[in-house]
ZADO-1210 file (C-alpha; in nm, 4 decimals, padded with zeros to 6 digits):
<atoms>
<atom x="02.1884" y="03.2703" z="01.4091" code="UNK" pos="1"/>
<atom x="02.5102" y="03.0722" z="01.5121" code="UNK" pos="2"/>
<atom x="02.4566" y="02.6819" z="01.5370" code="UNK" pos="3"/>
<atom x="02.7009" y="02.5002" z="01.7164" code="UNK" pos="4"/>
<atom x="02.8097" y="02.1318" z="01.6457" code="UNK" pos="5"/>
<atom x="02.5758" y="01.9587" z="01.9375" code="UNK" pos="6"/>
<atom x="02.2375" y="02.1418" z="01.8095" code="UNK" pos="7"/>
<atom x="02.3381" y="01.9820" z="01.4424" code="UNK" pos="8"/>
<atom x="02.3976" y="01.6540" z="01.5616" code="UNK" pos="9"/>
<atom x="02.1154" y="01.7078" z="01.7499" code="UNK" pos="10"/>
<atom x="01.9208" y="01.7662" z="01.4079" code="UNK" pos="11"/>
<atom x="02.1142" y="01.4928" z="01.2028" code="UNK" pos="12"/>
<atom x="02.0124" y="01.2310" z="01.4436" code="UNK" pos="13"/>
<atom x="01.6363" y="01.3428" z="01.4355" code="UNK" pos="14"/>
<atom x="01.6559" y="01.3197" z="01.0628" code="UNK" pos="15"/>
<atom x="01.7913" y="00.9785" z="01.0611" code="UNK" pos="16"/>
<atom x="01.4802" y="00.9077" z="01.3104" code="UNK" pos="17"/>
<atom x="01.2589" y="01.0537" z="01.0284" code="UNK" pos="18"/>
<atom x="01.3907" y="00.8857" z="00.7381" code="UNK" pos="19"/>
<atom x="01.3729" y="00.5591" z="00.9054" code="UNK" pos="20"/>
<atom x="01.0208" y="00.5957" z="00.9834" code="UNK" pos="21"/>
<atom x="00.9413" y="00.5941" z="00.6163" code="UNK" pos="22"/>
<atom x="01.0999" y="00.5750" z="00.2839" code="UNK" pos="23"/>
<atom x="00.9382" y="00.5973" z="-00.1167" code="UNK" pos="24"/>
<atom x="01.1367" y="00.5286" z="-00.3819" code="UNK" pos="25"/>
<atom x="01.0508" y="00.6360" z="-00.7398" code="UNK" pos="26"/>
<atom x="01.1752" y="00.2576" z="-00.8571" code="UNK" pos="27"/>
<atom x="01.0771" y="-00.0869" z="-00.9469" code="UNK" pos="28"/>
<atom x="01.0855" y="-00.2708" z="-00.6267" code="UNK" pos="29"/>
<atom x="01.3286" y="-00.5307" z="-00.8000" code="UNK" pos="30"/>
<atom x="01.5930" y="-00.2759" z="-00.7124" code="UNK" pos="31"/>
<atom x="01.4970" y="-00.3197" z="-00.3530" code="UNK" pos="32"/>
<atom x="01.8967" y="-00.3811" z="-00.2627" code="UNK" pos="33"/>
<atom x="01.9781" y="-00.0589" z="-00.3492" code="UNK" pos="34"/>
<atom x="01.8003" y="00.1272" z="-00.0735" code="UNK" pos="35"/>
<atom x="01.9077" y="-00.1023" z="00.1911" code="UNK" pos="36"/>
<atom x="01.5659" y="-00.1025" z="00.3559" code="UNK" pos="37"/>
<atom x="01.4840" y="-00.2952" z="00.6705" code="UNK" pos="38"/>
<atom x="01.2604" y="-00.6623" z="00.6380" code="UNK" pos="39"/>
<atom x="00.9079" y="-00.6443" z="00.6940" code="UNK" pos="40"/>
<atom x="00.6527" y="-00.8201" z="00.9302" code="UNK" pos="41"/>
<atom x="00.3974" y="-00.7557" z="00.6832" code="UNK" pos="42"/>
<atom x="00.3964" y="-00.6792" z="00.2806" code="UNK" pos="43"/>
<atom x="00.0815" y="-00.4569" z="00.2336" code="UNK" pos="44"/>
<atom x="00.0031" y="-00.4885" z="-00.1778" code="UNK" pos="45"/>
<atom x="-00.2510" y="-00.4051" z="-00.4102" code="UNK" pos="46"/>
<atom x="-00.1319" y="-00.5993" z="-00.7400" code="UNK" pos="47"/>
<atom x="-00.2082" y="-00.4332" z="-01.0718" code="UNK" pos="48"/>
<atom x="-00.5479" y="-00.6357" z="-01.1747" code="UNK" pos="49"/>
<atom x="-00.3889" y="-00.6180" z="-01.5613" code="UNK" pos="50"/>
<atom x="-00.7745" y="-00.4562" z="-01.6852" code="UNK" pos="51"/>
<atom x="-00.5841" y="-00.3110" z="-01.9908" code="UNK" pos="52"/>
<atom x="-00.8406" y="-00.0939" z="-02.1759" code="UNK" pos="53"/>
<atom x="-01.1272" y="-00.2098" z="-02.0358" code="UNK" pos="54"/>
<atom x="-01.0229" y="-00.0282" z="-01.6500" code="UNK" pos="55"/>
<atom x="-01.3250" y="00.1545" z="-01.6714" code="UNK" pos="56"/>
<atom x="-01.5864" y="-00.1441" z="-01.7539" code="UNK" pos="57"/>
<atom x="-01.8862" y="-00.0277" z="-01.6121" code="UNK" pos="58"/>
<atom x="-01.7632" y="00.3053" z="-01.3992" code="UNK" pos="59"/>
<atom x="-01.9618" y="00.6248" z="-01.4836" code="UNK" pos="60"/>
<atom x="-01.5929" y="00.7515" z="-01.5703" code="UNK" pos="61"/>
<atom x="-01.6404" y="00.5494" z="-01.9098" code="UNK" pos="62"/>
<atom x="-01.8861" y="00.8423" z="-02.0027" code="UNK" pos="63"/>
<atom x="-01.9426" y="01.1978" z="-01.9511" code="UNK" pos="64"/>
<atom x="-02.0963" y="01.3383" z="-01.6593" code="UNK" pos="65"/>
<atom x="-02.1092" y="00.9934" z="-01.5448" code="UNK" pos="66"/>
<atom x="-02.4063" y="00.9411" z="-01.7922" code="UNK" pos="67"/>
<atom x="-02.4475" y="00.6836" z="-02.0992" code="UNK" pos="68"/>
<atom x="-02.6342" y="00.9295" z="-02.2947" code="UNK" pos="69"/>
<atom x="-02.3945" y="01.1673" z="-02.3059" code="UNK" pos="70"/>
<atom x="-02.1458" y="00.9656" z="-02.5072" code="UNK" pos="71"/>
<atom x="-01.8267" y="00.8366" z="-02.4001" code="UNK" pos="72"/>
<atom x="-01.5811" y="01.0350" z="-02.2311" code="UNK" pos="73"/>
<atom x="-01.2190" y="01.0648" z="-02.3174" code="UNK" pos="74"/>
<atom x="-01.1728" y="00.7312" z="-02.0202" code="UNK" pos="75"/>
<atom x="-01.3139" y="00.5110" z="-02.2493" code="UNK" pos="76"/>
<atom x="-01.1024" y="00.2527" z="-02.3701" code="UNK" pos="77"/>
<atom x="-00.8366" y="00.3602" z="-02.1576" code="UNK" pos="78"/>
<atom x="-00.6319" y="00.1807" z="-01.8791" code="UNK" pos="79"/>
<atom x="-00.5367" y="00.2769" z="-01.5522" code="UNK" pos="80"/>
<atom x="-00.1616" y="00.2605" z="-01.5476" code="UNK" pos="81"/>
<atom x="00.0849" y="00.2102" z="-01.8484" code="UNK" pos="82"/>
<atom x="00.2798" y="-00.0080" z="-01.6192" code="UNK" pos="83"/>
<atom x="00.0949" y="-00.2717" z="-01.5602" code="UNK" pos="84"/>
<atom x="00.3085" y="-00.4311" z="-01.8087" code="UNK" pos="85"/>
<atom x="00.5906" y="-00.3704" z="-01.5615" code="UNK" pos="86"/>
<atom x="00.4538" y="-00.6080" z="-01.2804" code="UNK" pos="87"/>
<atom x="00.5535" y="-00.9426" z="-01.3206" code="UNK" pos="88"/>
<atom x="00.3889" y="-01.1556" z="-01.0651" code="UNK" pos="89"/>
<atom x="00.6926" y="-01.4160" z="-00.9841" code="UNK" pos="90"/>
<atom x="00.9350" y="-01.1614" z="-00.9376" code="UNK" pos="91"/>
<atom x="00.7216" y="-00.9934" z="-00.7250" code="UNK" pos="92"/>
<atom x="00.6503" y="-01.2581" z="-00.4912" code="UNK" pos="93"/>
<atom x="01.0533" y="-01.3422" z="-00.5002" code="UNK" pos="94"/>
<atom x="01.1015" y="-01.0043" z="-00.3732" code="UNK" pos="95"/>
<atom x="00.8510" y="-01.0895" z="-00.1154" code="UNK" pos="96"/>
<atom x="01.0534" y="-01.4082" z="-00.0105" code="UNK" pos="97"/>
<atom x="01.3337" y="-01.2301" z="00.0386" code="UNK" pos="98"/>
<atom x="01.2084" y="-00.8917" z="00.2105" code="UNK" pos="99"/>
<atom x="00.9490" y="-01.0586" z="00.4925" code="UNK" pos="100"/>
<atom x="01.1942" y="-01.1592" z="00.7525" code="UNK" pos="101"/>
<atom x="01.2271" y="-01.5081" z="00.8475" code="UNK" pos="102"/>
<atom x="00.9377" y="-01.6726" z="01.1227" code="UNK" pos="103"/>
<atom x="01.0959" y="-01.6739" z="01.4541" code="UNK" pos="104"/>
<atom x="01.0984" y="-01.9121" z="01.7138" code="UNK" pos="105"/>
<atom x="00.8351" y="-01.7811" z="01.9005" code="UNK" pos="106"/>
<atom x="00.4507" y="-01.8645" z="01.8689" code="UNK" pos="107"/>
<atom x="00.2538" y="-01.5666" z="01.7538" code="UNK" pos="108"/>
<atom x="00.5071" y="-01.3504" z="01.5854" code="UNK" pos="109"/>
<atom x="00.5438" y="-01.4697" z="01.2664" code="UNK" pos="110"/>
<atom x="00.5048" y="-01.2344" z="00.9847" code="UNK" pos="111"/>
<atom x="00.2378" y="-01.3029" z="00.6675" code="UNK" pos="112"/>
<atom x="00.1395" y="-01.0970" z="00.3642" code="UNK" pos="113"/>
<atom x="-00.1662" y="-00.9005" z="00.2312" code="UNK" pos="114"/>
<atom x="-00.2642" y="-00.8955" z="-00.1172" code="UNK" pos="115"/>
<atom x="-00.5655" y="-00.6975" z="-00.2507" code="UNK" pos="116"/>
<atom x="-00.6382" y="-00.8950" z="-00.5946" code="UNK" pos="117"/>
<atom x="-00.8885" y="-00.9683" z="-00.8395" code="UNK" pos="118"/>
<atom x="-01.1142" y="-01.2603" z="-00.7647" code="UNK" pos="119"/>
<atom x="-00.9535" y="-01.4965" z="-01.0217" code="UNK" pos="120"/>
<atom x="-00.6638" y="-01.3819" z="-00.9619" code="UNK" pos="121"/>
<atom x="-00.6562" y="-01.5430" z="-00.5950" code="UNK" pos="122"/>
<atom x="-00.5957" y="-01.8949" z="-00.7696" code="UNK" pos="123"/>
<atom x="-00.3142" y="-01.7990" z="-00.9353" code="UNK" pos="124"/>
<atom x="-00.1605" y="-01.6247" z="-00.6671" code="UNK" pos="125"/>
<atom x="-00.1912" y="-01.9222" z="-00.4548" code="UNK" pos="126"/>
<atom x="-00.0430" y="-02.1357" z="-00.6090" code="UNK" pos="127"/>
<atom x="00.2308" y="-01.9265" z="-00.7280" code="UNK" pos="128"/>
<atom x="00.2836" y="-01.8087" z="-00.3583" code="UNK" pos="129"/>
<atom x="00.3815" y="-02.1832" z="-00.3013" code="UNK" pos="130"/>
<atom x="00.6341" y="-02.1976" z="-00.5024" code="UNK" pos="131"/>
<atom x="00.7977" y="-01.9272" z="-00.2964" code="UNK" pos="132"/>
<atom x="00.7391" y="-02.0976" z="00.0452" code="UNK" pos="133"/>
<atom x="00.4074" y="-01.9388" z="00.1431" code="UNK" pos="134"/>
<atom x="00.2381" y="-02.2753" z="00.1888" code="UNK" pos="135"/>
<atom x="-00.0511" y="-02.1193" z="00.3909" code="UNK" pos="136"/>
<atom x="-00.3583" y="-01.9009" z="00.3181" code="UNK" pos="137"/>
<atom x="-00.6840" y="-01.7074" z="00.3955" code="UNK" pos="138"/>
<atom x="-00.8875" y="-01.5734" z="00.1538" code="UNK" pos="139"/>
<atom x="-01.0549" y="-01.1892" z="00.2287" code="UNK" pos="140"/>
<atom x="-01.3110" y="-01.0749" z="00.1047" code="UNK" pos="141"/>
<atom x="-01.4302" y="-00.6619" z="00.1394" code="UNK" pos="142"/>
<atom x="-01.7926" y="-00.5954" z="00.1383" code="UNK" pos="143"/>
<atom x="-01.8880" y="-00.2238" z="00.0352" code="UNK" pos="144"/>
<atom x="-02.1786" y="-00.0877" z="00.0696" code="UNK" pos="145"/>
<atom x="-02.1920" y="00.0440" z="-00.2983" code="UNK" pos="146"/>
<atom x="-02.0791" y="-00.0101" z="-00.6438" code="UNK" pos="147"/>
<atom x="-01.8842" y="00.1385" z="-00.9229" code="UNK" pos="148"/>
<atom x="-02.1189" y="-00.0469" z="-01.1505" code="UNK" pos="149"/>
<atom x="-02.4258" y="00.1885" z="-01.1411" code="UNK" pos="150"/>
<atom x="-02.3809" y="00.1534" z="-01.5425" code="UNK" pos="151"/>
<atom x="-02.5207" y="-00.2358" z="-01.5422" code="UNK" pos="152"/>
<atom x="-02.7499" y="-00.2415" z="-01.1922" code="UNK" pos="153"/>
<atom x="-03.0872" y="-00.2489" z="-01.4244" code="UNK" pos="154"/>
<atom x="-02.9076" y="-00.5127" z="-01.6297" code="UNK" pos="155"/>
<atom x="-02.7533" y="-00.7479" z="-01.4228" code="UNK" pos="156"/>
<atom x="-02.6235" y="-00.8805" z="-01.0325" code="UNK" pos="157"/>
<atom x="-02.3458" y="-00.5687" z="-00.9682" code="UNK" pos="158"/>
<atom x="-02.0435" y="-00.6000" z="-00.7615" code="UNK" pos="159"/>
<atom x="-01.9663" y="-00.4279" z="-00.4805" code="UNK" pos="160"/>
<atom x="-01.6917" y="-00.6634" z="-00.3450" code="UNK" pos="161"/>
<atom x="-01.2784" y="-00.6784" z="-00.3682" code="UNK" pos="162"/>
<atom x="-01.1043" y="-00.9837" z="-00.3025" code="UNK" pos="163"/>
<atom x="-00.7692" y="-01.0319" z="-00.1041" code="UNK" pos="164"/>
<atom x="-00.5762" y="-01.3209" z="00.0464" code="UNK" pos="165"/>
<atom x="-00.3073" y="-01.3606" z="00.3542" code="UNK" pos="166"/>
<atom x="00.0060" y="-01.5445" z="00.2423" code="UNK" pos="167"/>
<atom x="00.2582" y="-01.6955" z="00.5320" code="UNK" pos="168"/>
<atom x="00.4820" y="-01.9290" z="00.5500" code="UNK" pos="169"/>
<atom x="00.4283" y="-02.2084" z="00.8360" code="UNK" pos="170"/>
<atom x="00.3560" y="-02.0236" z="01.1650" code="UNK" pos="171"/>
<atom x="00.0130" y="-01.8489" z="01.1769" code="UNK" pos="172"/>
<atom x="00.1449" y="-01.5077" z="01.1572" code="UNK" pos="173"/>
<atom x="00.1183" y="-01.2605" z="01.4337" code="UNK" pos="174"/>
<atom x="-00.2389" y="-01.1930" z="01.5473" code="UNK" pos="175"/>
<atom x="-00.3667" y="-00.8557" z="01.7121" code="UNK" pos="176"/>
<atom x="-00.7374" y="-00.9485" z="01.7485" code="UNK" pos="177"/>
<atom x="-00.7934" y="-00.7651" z="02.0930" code="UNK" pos="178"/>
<atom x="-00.9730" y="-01.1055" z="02.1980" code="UNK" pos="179"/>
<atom x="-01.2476" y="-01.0391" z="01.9153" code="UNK" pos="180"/>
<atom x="-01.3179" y="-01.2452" z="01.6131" code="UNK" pos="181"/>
<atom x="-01.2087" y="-01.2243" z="01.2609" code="UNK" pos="182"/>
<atom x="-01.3757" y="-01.3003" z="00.9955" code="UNK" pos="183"/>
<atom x="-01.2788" y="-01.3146" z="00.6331" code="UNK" pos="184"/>
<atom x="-01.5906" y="-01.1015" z="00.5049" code="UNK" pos="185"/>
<atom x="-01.4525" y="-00.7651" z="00.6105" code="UNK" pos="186"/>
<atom x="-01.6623" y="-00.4361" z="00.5939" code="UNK" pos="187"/>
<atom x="-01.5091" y="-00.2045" z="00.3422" code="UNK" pos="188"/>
<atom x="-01.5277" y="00.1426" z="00.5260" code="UNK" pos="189"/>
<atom x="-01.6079" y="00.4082" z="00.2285" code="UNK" pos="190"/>
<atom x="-01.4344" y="00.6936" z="00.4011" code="UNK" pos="191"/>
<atom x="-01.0984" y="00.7608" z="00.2514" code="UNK" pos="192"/>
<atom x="-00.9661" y="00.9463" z="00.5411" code="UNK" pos="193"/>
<atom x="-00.7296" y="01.1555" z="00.2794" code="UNK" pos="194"/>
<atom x="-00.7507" y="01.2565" z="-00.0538" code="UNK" pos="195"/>
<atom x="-00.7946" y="01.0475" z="-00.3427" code="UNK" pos="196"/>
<atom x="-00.5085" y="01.0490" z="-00.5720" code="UNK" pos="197"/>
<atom x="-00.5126" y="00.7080" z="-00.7467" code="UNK" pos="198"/>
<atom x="-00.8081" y="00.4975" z="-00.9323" code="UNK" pos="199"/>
<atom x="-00.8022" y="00.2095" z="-00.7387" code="UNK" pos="200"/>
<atom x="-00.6640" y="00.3848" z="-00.4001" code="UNK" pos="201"/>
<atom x="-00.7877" y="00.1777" z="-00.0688" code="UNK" pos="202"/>
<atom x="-00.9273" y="00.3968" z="00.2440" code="UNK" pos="203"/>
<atom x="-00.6805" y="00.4450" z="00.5501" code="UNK" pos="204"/>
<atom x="-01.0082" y="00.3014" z="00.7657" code="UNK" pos="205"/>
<atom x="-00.9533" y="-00.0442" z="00.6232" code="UNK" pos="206"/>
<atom x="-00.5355" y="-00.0411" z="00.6045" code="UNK" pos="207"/>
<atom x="-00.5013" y="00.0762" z="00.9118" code="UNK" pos="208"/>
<atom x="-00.7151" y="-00.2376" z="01.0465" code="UNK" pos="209"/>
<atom x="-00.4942" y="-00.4585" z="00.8322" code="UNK" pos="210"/>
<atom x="-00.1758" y="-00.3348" z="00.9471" code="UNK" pos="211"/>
<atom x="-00.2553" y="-00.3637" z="01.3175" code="UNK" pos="212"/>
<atom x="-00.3935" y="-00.6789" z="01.3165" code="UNK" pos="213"/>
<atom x="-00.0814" y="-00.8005" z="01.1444" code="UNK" pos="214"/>
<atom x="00.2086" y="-00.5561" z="01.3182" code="UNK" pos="215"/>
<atom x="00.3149" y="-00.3771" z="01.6199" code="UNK" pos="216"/>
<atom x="00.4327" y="-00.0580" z="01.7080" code="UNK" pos="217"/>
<atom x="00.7636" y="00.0108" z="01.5244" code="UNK" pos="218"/>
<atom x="00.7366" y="-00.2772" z="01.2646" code="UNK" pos="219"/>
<atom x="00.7966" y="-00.2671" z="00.9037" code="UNK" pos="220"/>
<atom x="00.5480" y="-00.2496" z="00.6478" code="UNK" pos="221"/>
<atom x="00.6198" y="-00.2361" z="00.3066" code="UNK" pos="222"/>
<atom x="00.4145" y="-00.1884" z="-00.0201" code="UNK" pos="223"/>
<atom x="00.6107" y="-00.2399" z="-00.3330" code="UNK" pos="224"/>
<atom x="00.3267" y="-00.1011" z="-00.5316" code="UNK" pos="225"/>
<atom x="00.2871" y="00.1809" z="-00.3175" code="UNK" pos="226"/>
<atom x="00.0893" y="00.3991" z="-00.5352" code="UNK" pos="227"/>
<atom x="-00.0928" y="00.6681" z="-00.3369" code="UNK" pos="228"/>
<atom x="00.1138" y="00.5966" z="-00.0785" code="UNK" pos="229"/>
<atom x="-00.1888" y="00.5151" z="00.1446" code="UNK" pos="230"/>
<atom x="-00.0662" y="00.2268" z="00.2711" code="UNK" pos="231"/>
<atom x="00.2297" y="00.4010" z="00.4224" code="UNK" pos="232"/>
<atom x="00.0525" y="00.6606" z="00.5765" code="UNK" pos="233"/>
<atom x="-00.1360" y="00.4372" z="00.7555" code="UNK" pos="234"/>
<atom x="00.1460" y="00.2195" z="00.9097" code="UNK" pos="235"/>
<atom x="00.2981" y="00.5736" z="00.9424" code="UNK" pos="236"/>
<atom x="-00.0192" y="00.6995" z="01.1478" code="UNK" pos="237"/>
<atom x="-00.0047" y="00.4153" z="01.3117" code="UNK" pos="238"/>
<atom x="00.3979" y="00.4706" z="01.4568" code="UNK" pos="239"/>
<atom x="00.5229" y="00.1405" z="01.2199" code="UNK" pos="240"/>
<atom x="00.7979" y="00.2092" z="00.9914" code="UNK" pos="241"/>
<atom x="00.6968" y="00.2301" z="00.6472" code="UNK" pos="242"/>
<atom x="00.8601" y="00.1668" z="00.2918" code="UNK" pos="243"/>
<atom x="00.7407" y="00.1864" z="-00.0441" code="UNK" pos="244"/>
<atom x="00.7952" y="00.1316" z="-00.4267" code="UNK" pos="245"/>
<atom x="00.6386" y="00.3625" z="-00.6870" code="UNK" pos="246"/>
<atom x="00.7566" y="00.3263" z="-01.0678" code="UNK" pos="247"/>
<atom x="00.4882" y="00.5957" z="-01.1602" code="UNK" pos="248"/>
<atom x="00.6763" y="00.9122" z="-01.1625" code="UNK" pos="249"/>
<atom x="00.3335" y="01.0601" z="-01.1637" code="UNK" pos="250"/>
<atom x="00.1741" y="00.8440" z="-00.8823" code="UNK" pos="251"/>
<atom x="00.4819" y="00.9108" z="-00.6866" code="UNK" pos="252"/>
<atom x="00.4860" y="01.2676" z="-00.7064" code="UNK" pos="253"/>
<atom x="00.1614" y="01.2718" z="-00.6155" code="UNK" pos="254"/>
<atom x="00.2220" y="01.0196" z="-00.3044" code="UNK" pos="255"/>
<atom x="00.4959" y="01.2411" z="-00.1722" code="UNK" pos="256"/>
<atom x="00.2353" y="01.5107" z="-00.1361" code="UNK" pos="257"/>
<atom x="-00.0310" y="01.2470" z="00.0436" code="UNK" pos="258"/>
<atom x="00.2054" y="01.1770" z="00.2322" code="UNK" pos="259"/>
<atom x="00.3330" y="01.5172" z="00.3692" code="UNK" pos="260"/>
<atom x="-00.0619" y="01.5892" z="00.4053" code="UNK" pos="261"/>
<atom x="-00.0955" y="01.3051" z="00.6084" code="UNK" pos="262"/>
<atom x="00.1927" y="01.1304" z="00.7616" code="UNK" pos="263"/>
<atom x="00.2705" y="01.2229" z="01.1336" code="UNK" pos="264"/>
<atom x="00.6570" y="01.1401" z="01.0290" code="UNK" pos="265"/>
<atom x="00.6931" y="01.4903" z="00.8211" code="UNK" pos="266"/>
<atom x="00.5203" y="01.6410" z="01.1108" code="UNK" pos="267"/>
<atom x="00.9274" y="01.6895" z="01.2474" code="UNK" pos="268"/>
<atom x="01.0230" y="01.7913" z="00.9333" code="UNK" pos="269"/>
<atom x="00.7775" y="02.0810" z="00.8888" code="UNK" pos="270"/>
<atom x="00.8059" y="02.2470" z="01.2824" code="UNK" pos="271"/>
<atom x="01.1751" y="02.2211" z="01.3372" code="UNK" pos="272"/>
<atom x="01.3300" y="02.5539" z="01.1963" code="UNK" pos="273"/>
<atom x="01.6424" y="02.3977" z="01.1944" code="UNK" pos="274"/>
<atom x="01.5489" y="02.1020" z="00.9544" code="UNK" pos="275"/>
<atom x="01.4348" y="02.3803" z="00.6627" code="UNK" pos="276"/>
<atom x="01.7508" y="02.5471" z="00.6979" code="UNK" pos="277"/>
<atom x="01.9121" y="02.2280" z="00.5673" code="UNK" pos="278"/>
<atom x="01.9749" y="02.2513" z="00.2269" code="UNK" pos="279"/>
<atom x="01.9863" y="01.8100" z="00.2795" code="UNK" pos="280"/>
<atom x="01.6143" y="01.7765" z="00.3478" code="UNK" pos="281"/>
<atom x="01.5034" y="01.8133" z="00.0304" code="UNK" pos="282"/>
<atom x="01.1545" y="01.6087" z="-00.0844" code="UNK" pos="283"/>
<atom x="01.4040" y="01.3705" z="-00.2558" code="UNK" pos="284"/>
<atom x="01.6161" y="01.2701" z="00.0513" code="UNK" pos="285"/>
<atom x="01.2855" y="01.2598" z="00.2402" code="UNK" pos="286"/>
<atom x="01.1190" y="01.0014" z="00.0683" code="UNK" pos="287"/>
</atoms>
């Protein structure tokens, strides 16, 4: 079938549309300048925890068939990801300085970050966060009503909490609360809402509430430790532009495919005949 010039501009502009919406990049985020992206209203980020070989503590993944006296299966003593030793927290909040766009002059739109962290670690992201200009925080705290640590509940007090923070500058940062109150003890909805991918993936339930408290409609989110991808697809499901940093080939592989599961942007992508014709829409250019 003949296509004339108007139905491929037609095509080229929708891609552009598409890309925009989101981008992954199979990179350290410190090459952020690269990809030209867009400055964010609100960094989404799940910081490696840095468990080394102890990741699986008290899981049932430590053994097999989830049971002690079965012996040890072949997670014990393992880690989660070989890159942790890739994440260095002050260059990672630099890049955060310099990707979450300036406050404006307006009350109420100010943009802020979200870090999912370790409970120690909130101390020393505090006070590194300063250095960077984020004077201001709020700590978070995600109740679940379970616990990996099935292991050590005849032994001890389990947890069944994660720990976050919200980072911004001087303005309180923008604040979609529907006239309803916040608190920082936030219900940690177990349903994924997609596939789990990633050991230490978080639920679209609970990012999606983030993201809209924090962002609206056509903002940018980004996650420079996108793993899963999760994160995206729910700033994607909810129409916000979305970018992301995976250094995982692995993780990101596996992302791409979350993310064509789940993302409403690829939706375009896979009904228009004329965008699989195009030898240019490949998986690469997509994400």
């Amino acid at each position: 079938m003949k296509t004339n010039l108007q139905d491929v501009q037609k095509v080229d502009t929708e891609f552009r549309m598409n890309y925009n919406r989101v981008g992954l990049f199979n990179s350290h985020f410190q090459n952020f300048k690269q990809f030209g992206i867009p400055k964010a209203q609100l960094i989404i980020a799940d910081v490696p925890y840095n468990l080394d070989v102890n990741a699986y503590a008290s899981n049932p993944k430590w053994y097999l068939d989830g049971d002690n006296k079965n012996g040890e299966s072949e997670l014990a003593g393992e880690e989660f990801f070989a890159t942790d030793k890739d994440f260095r927290p002050a260059e990672f909040m630099h890049f955060c300085s310099q990707m979450l766009r300036p406050e404006p002059k307006e009350k109420g739109k100010a943009p802020c970050m979200v870090l999912f962290c370790e409970f120690e670690q909130q101390f020393y992201f505090i006070e590194l966060a300063k250095r960077y200009g984020f004077k201001h925080y709020i700590n978070l705290v995600f109740r679940k009503n379970y616990s990996a640590q099935v292991l050590k509940a005849n032994m001890k007090v389990v947890g069944n909490c994660e720990y976050g923070l919200i980072l911004y500058r001087d303005k309180l940062p923008k604040f979609n609360n529907n006239g309803q109150m916040v608190m920082n003890c936030i219900d940690y909805p177990r349903d994924l809402g997609c596939e789990r991918v990633h050991p230490t993936q978080k639920g679209l339930p609970l990012l999606k509430f983030l993201i809209e408290l924090f962002t609206d409609v056509d903002d940018v989110v980004i996650d420079p430790v996108a793993g899963s991808g999760s994160s995206l697809i729910a700033a994607m499901q909810l129409n916000r532009k979305a970018y992301g940093f995976e250094i995982s080939k692995r993780f990101y592989s596996m992302a791409c495919d979350l993310i064509q599961k789940n993302g409403k942007c690829v939706d375009l992508f896979n009904e228009s005949p004329q965008l699989k014709k195009r030898e240019l829409y490949t998986q690469k250019n997509l994400f």
